[in-house]
mmCIF file of the N, C-alpha and C atoms, coordinates in Angstrom:
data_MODEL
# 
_entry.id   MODEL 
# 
loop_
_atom_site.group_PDB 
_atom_site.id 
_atom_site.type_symbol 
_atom_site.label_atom_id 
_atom_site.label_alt_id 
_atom_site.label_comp_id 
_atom_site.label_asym_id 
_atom_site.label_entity_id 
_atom_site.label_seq_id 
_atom_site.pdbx_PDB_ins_code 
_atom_site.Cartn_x 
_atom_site.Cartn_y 
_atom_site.Cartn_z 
_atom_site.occupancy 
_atom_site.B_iso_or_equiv 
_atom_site.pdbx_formal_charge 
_atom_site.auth_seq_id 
_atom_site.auth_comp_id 
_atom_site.auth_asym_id 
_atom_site.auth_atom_id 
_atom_site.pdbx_PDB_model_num 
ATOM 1   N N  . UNK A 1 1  ? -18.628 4.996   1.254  1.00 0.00 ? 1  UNK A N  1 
ATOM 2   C CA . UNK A 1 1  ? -17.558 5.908   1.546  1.00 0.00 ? 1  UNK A CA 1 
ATOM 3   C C  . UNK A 1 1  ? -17.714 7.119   0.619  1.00 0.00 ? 1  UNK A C  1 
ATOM 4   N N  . UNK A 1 2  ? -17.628 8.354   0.767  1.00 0.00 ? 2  UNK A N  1 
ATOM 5   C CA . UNK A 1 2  ? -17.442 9.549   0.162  1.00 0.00 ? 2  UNK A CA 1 
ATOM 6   C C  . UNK A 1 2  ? -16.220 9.698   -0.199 1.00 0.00 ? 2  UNK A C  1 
ATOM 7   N N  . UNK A 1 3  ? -16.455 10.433  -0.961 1.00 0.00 ? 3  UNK A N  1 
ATOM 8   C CA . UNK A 1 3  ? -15.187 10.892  -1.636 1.00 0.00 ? 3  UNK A CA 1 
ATOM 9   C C  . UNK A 1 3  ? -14.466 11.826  -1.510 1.00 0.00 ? 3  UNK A C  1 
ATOM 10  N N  . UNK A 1 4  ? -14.901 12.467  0.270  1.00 0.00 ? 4  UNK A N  1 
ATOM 11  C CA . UNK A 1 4  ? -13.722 13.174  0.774  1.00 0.00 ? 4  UNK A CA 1 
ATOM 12  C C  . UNK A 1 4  ? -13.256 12.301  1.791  1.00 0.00 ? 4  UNK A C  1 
ATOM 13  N N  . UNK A 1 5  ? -13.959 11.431  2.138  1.00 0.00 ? 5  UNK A N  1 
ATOM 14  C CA . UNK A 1 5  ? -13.165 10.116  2.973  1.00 0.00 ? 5  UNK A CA 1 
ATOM 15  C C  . UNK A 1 5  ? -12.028 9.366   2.017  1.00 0.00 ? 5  UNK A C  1 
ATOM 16  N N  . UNK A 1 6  ? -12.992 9.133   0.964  1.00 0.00 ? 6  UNK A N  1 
ATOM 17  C CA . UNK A 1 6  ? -11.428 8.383   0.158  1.00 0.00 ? 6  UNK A CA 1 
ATOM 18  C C  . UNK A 1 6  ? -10.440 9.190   -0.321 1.00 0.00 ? 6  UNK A C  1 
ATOM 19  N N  . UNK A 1 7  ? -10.025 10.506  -0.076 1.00 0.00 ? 7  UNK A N  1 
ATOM 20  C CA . UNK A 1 7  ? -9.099  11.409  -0.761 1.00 0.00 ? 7  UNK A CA 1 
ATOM 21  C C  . UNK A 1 7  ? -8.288  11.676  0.385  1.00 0.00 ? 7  UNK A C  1 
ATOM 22  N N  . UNK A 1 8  ? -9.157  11.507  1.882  1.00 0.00 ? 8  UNK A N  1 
ATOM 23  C CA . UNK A 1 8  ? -8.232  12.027  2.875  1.00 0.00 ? 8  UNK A CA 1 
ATOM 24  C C  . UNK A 1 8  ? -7.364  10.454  3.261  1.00 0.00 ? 8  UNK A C  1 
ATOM 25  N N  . UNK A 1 9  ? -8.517  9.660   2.869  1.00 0.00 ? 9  UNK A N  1 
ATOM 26  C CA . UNK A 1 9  ? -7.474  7.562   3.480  1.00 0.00 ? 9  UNK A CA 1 
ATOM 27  C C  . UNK A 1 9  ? -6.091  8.020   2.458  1.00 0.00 ? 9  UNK A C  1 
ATOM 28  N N  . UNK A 1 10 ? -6.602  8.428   0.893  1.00 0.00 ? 10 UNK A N  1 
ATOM 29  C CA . UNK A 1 10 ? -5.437  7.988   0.212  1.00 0.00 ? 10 UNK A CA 1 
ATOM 30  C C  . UNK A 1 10 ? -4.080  9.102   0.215  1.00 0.00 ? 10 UNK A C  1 
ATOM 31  N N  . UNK A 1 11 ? -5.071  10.368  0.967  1.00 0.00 ? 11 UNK A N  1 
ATOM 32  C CA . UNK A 1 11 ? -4.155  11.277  0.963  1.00 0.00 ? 11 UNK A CA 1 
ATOM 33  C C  . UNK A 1 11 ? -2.307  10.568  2.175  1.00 0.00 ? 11 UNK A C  1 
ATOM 34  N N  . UNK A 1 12 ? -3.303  9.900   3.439  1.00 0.00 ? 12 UNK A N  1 
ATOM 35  C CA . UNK A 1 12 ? -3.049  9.343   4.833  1.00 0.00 ? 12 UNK A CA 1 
ATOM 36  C C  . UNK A 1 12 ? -1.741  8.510   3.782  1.00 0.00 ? 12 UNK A C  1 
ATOM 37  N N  . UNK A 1 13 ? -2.072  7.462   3.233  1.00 0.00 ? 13 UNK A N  1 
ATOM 38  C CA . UNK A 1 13 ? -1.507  6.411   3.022  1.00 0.00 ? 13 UNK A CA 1 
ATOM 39  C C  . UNK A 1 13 ? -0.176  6.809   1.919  1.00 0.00 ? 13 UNK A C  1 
ATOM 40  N N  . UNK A 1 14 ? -0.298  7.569   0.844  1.00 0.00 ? 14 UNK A N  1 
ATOM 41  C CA . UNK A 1 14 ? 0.309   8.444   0.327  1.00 0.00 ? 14 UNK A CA 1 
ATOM 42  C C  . UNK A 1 14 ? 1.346   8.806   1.001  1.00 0.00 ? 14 UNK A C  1 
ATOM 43  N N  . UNK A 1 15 ? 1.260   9.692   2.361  1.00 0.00 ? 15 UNK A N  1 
ATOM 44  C CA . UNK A 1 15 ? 2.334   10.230  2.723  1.00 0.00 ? 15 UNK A CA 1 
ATOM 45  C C  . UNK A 1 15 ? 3.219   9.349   3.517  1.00 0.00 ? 15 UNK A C  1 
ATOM 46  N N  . UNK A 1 16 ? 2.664   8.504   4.155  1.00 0.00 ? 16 UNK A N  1 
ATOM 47  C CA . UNK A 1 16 ? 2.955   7.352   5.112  1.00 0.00 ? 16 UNK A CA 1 
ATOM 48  C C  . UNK A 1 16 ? 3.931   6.607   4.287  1.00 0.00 ? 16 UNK A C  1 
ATOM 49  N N  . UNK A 1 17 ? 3.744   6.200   2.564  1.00 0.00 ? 17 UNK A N  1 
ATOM 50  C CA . UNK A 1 17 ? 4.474   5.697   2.114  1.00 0.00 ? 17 UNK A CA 1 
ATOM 51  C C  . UNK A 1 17 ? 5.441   6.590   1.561  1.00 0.00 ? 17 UNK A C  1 
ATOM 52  N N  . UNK A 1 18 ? 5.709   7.951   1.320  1.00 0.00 ? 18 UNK A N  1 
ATOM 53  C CA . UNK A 1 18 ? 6.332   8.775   1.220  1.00 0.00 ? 18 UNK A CA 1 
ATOM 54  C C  . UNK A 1 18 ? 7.693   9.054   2.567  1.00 0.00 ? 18 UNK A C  1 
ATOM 55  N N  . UNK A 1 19 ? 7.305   9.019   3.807  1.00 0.00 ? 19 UNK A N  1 
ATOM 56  C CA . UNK A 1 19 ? 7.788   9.466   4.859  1.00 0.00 ? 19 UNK A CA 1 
ATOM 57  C C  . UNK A 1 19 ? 8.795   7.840   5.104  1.00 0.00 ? 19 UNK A C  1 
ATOM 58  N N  . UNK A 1 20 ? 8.156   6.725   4.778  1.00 0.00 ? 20 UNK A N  1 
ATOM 59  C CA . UNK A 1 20 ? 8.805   5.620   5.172  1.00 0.00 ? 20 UNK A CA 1 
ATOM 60  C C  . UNK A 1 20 ? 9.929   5.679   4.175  1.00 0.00 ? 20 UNK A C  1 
ATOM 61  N N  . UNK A 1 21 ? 9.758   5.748   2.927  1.00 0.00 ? 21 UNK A N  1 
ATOM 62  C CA . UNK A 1 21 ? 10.936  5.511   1.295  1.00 0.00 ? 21 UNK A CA 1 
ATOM 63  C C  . UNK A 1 21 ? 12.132  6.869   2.042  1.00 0.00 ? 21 UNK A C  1 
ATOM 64  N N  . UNK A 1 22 ? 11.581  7.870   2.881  1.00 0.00 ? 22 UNK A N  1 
ATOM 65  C CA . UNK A 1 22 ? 12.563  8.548   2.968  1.00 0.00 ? 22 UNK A CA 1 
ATOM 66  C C  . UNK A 1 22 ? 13.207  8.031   4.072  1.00 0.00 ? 22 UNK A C  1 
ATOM 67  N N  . UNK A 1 23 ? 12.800  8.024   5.082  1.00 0.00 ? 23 UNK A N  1 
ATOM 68  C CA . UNK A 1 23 ? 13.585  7.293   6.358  1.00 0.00 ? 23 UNK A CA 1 
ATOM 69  C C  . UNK A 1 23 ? 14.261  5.957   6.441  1.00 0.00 ? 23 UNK A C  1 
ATOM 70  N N  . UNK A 1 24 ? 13.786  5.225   5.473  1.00 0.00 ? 24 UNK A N  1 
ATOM 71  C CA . UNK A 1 24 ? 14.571  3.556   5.527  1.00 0.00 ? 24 UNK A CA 1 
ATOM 72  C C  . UNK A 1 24 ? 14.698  3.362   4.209  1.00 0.00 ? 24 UNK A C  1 
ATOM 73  N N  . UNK A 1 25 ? 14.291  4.268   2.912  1.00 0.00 ? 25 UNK A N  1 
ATOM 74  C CA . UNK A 1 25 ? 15.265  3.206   1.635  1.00 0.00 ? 25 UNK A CA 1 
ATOM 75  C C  . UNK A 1 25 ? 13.821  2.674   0.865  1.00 0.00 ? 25 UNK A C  1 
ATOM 76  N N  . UNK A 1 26 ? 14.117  2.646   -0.190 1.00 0.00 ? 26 UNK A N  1 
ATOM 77  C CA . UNK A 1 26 ? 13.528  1.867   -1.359 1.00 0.00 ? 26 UNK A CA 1 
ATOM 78  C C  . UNK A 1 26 ? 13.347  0.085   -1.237 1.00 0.00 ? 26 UNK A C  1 
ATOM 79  N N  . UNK A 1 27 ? 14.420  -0.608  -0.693 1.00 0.00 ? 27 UNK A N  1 
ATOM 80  C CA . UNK A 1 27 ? 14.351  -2.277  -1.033 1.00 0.00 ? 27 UNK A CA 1 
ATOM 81  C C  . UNK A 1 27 ? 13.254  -2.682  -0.193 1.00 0.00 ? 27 UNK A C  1 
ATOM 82  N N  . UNK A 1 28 ? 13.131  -2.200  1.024  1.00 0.00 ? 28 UNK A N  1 
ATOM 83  C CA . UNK A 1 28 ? 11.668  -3.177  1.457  1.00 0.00 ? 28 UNK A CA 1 
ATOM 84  C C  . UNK A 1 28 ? 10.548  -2.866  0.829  1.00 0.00 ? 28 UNK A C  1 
ATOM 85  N N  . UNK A 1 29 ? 10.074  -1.646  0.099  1.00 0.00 ? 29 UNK A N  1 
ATOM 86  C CA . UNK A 1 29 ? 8.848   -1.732  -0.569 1.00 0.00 ? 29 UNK A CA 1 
ATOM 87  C C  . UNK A 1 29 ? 8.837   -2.785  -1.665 1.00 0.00 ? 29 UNK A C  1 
ATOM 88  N N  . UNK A 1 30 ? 10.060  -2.764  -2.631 1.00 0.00 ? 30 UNK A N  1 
ATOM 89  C CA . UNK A 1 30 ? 9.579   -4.047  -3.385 1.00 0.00 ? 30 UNK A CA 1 
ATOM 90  C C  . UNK A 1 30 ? 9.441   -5.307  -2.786 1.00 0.00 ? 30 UNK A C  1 
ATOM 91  N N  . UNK A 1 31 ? 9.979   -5.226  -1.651 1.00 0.00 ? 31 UNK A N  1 
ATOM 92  C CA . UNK A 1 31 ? 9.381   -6.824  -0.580 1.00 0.00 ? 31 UNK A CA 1 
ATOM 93  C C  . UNK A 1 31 ? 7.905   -7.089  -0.403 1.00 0.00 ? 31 UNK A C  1 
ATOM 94  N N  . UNK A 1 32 ? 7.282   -5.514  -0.074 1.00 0.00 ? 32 UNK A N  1 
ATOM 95  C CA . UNK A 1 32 ? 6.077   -5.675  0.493  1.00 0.00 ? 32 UNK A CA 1 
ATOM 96  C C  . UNK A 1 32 ? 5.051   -5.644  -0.614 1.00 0.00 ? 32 UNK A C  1 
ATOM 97  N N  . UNK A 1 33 ? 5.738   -4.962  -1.809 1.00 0.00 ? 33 UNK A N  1 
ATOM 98  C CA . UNK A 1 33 ? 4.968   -5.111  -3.218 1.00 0.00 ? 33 UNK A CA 1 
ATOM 99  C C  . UNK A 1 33 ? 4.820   -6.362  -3.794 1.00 0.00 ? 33 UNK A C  1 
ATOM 100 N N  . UNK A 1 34 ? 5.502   -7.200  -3.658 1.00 0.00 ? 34 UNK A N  1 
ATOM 101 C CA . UNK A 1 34 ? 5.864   -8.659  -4.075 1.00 0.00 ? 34 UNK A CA 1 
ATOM 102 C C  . UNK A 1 34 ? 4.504   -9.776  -3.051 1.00 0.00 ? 34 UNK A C  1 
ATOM 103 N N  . UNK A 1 35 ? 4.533   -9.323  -1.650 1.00 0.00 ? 35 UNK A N  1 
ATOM 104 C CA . UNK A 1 35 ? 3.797   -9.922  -1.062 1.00 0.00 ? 35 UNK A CA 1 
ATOM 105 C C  . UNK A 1 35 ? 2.777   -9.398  -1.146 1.00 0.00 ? 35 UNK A C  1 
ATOM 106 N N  . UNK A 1 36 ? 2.668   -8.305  -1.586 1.00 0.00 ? 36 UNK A N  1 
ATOM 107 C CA . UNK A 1 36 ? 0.940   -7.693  -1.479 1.00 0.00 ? 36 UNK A CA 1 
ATOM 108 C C  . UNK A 1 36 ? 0.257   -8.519  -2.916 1.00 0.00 ? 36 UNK A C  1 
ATOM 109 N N  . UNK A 1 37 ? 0.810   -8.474  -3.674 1.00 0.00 ? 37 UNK A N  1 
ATOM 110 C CA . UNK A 1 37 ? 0.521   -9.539  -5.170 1.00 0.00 ? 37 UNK A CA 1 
ATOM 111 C C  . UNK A 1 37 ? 0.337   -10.624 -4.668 1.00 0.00 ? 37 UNK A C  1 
ATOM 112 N N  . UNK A 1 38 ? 0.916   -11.598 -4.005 1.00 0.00 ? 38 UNK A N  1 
ATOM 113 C CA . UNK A 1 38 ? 0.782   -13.009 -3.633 1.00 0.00 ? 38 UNK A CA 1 
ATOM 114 C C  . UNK A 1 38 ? -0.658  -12.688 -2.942 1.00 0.00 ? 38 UNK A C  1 
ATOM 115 N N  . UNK A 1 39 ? -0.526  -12.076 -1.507 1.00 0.00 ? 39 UNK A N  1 
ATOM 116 C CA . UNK A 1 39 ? -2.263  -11.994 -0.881 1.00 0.00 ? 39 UNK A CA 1 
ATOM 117 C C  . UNK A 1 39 ? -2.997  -11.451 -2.016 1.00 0.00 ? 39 UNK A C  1 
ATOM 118 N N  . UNK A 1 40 ? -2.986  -10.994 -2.869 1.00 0.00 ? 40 UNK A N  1 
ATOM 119 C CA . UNK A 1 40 ? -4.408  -10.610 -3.809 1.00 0.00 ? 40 UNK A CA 1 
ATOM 120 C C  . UNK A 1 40 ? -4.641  -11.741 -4.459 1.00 0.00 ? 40 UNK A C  1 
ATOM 121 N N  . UNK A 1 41 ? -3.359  -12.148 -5.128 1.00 0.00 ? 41 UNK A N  1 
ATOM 122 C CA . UNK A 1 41 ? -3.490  -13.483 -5.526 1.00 0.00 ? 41 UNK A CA 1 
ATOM 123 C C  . UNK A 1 41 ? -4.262  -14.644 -5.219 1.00 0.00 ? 41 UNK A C  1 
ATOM 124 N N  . UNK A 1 42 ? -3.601  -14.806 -3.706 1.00 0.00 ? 42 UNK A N  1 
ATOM 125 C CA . UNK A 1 42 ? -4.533  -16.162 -3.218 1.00 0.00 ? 42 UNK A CA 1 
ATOM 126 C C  . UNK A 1 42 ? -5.931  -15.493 -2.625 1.00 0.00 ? 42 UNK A C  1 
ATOM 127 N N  . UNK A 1 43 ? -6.260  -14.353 -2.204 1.00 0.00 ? 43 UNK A N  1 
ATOM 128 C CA . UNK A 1 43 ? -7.468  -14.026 -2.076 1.00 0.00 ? 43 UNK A CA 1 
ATOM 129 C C  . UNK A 1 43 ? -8.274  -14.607 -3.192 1.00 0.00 ? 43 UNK A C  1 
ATOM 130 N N  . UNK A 1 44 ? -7.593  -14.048 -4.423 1.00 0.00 ? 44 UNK A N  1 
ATOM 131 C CA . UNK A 1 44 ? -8.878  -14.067 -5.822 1.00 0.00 ? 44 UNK A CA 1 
ATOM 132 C C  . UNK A 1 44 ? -8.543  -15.335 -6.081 1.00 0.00 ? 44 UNK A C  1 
ATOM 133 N N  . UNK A 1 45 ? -8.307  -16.141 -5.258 1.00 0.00 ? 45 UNK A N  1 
ATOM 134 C CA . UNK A 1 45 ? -8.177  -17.568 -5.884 1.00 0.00 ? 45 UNK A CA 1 
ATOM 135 C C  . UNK A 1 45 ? -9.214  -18.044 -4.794 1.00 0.00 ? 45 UNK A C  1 
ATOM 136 N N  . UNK A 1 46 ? -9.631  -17.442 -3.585 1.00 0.00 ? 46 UNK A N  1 
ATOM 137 C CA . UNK A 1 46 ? -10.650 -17.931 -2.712 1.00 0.00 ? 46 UNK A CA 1 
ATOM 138 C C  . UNK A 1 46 ? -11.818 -17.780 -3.030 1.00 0.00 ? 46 UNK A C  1 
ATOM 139 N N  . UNK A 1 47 ? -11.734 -16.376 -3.896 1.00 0.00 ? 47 UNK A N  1 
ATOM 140 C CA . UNK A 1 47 ? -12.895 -16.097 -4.372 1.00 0.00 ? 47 UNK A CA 1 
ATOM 141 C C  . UNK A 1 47 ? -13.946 -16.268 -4.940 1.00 0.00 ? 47 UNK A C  1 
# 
């Protein structure tokens, strides 16, 4: 991957999480932050 590919994914993802915190609120990201830890978790436990 280049590194104007990875500036434009993180630019993408960035705003996506920007546009969502404004339209619905802060509490489900710490939901999805909480579960994104558990899948890394048990990933690196497959690993």
């Amino acid at each position: 991957m280049t590194h104007k590919i990875a500036i434009v994914l993180g630019l993408i993802i960035l705003v996506a999480i920007v546009v969502d915190i404004m339209l619905t609120g802060t509490g489900h990201m710490v939901f999805l932050g909480k579960r994104m830890f558990e899948l890394i978790d048990w990933v690196a436990f497959w690993r």
